[in-house]
N, C-alpha and C positions, 0 to 999 in steps of 0.2 A: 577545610570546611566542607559541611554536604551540601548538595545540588542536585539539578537532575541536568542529567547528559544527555541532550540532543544531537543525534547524529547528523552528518552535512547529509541535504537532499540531494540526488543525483541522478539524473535522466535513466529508466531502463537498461541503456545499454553501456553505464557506468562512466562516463565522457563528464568531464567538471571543466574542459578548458573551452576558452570562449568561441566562438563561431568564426570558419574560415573559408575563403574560398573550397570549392570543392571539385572534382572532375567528375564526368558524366559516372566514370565506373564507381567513383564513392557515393555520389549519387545513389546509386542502384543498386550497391552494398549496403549505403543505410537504409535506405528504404525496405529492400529483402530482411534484412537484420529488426528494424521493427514491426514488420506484417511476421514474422517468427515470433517474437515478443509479444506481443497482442495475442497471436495463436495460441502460444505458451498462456496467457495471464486466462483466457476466456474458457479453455480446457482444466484449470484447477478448480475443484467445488468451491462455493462462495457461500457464504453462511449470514444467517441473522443470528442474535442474541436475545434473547429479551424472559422478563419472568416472566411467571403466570400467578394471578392472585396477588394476596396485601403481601407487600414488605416493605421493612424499615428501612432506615441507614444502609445496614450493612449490607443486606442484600441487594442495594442498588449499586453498593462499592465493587460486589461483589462480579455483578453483571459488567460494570465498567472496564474492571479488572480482566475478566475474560476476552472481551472483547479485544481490547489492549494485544493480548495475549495472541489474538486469531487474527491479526492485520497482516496486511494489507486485506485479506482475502474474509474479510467481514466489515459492515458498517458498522463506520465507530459511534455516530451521533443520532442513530436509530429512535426515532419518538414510536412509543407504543401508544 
């Protein structure tokens, strides 16, 4: 049968197992490891979406669709 396939969400730095003690050096490794990751995310351009002027349906699918398309690194639920 069809569906739609949602992918599993996963932290940045790709980690799906549960929380564990840690030592000061991991510590200081995840921390560097997500002050890198933020740098990385804030350094890619970010985008709006949106029409200009009347549209129907499909061009609201349309806009949806791109949007879709341009994530993370666009808002998806943009009110114009």
């Amino acid at each position: 049968g069809g569906g739609l396939f949602v992918p599993e969400m996963r932290d940045p730095l790709g980690s799906s197992r549960p929380s564990l003690p840690q030592s000061k050096s991991q510590k200081r490794e995840r921390a560097a490891a997500q002050l890198q990751a933020q740098q990385d995310f804030s350094s890619v351009p970010h985008s709006f979406v949106f029409h200009r002027g009347r549209g129907g349906r499909s061009l609201r699918q349309l806009v949806a669709d791109v949007r879709r398309v341009m994530e993370p690194y666009t808002a998806r639920a943009l009110r114009v």
